[in-house]
C-alpha positions, 0 to 999 in steps of 0.5 A, spaced: 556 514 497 550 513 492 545 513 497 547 518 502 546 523 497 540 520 496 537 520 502 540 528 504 536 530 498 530 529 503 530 533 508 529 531 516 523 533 516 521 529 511 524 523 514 521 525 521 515 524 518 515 517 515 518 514 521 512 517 526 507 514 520 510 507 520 510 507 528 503 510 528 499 509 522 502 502 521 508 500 516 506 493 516 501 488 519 503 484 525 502 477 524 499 474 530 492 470 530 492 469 523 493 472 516 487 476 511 490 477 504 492 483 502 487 486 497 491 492 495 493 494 487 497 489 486 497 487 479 497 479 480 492 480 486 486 475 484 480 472 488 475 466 486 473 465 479 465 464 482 461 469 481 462 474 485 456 479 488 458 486 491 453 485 497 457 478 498 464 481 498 470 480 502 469 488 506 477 488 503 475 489 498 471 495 498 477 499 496 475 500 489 472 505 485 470 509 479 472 516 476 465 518 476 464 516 484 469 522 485 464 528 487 462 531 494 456 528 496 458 521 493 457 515 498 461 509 497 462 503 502 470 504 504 474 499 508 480 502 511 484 498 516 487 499 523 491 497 528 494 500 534 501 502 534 504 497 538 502 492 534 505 494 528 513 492 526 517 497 525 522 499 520 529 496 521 536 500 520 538 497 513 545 494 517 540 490 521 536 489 514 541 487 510 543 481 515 538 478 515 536 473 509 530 475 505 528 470 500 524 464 499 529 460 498 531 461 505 524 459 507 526 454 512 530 458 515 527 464 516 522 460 519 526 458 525 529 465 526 522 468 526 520 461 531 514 460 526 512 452 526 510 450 519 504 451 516 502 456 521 498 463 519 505 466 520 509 461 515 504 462 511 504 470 512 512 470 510 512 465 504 506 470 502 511 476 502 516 474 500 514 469 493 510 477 492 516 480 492 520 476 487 514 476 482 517 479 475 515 485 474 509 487 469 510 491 463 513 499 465 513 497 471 519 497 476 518 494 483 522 493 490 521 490 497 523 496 501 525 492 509 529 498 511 527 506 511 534 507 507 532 502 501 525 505 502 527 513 501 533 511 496 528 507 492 524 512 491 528 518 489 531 512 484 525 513 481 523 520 481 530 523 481 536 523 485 535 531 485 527 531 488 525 533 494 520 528 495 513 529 498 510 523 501 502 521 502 497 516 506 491 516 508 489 519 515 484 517 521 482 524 523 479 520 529 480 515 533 475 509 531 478 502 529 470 501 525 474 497 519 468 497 514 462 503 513 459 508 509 463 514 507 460 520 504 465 525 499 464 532 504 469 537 499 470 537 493 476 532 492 483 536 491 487 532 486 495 532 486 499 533 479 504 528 480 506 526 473 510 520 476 509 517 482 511 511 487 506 506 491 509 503 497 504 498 501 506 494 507 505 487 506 505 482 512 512 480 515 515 480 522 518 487 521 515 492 517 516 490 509 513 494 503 512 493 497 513 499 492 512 499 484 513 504 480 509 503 472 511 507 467 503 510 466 499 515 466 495 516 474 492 522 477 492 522 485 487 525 489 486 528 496 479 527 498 476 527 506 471 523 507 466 523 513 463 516 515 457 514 517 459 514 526 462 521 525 468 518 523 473 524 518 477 520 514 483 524 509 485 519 505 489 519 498 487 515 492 489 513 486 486 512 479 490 508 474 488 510 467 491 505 463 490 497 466 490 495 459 497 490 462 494 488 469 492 480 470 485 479 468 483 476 474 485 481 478 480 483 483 478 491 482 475 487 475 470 484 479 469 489 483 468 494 477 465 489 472 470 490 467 477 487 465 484 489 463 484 496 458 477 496 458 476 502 464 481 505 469 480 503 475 481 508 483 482 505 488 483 509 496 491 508 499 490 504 505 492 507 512 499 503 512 501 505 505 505 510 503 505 514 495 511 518 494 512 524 489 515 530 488 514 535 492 
C-alpha cells in the first residue's frame, strides 16, 4: 500500500521519462569483455597509494572538479561514458526483482544463474556490486541498491517526502559521439538547482540494471551546466559539489585528483550519463 501511494505521487510522465532514460542513456553497464571499476562518488572508492599525476590519470577519473572551474569559458578534460541502448540491462519489474537472491552470501549462486565461470570479469563484476551495496553506511548517509523502477522511485520519495513531486536529472548527449575522454569548454553561464536535499543514484555493473542510490545528510549545490567539446560535441550534464567531505575515506580519489583530503575542500563532480539525481520538483 505504502508504495502505491508512492509511487502515485509521481506522475506518468515522470515515470515515462525514466524508463526511456534507462533503455537510452543506459541504466547500467553490460557486462561482456571485461569490467572498468566505477570511479563515481562513492565515498569508499579508492585508487592506489603511488603517486598519481594528473596526466597519468585513469580517463575515469576525469569527473572531478572545483567550484572555481565552474564559469563560461572554463575548459576542463571531461569523461562521460557510453553505450548503445541495446547494450544496456534494463530495469526489471520489481516481482521479478524480489525473485532473484541479491547478496553475497549467494554469490556461487548467482553465478550459475547468470552462467559467469568463476574468476571471469563478470563474476568479478557481480561480487563488485553486490559487496558495494552491502558496505555500511557512512555517517548522515542513507544508501540503497535499487534493482527494480519501483524500489528505485519508492527509495526516492522516501527520502524527499512521501508528499513530493519528484523531478529527476542526468547528464545528456545533445550528439551522437561516443568520444569518452576530451576537453569541454563551459559555453553558458551554468544554471544551479536549489535542491536543499537530494538523492544520487549511479548504475553499477550487473547483469540487469542496479543502482547504487544514497542520500547524505549534507549541504550540496547542484548545477546544470552545457558543455561543448573539443569535436563539436553538446553536452547538458548535471553536477554535484559536496560541501562538507569532512566523513568521506581519505583514500577516496576525487582527494588525489584535486590534492586535498577529507574536510579540507569541497569537491564537484559531473553526474555520469547512467546516473540519475532525484529532487523535488
Amino acid at each position: 500500500m505504502a508504495l502505491h501511494l508512492q509511487v502515485a505521487c509521481c506522475s506518468c510522465i515522470l515515470i515515462g521519462l525514466l524508463i526511456i532514460m534507462v533503455a537510452e542513456q543506459g541504466a547500467a553497464r553490460k557486462l561482456k569483455d571485461g569490467y572498468e571499476q566505477h570511479n563515481e562518488q562513492f565515498v569508499n572508492l579508492k585508487i592506489n597509494d603511488q603517486d598519481t599525476h594528473l596526466e597519468n590519470l585513469d580517463p575515469l577519473l576525469y569527473v572531478f572538479f572545483s567550484l572555481s572551474d565552474i564559469k563560461v569559458g572554463k575548459e576542463l578534460p571531461i569523461y562521460f561514458p557510453y553505450s548503445k541502448p541495446y547494450e544496456t540491462p534494463k530495469l526489471l519489474p520489481k516481482e521479478e526483482a524480489d525473485s532473484i537472491p541479491f547478496s553475497t552470501s549467494q554469490l556461487e549462486y548467482l553465478l550459475n544463474l547468470f552462467s559467469f565461470p568463476k574468476g571471469s570479469p563478470q563474476a568479478k563484476a557481480v561480487e563488485y556490486t553486490l559487496k558495494q551495496c552491502e558496505l555500511e553506511s557512512i555517517k548522515g548517509e542513507t544508501k540503497f541498491c535499487a534493482n527494480s523502477l519501483e524500489s528505485l522511485l519508492d527509495f526516492a520519495t522516501q527520502m524527499l517526502g512521501g508528499d513530493t513531486h519528484l523531478k529527476v536529472l542526468t547528464t545528456t548527449r545533445l550528439s551522437n559521439s561516443n568520444i569518452l575522454l576530451q576537453n569541454y569548454t563551459i559555453l553558458e553561464e551554468p544554471r544551479e538547482t536549489l535542491a536543499p536535499k537530494m538523492v544520487a543514484c549511479h548504475s553499477m555493473p550487473y547483469p540487469y540494471a542496479v543502482f547504487y542510490c544514497h542520500c547524505q545528510e549534507s549541504k550540496n549545490r547542484l548545477f546544470e551546466i552545457l558543455l561543448g567539446g573539443e569535436n563539436g560535441d553538446r553536452v547538458k550534464a548535471s553536477a554535484i559539489c559536496h560541501m562538507d567531505t569532512s566523513q568521506w575515506d581519505k583514500d577516496h580519489a576525487s582527494f588525489k585528483v584535486l590534492k586535498t583530503k577529507p574536510g579540507a575542500s569541497h569537491v564537484c563532480h559531473f553526474v555520469s550519463t547512467h546516473s540519475l539525481v532525484w529532487l523535488a520538483a
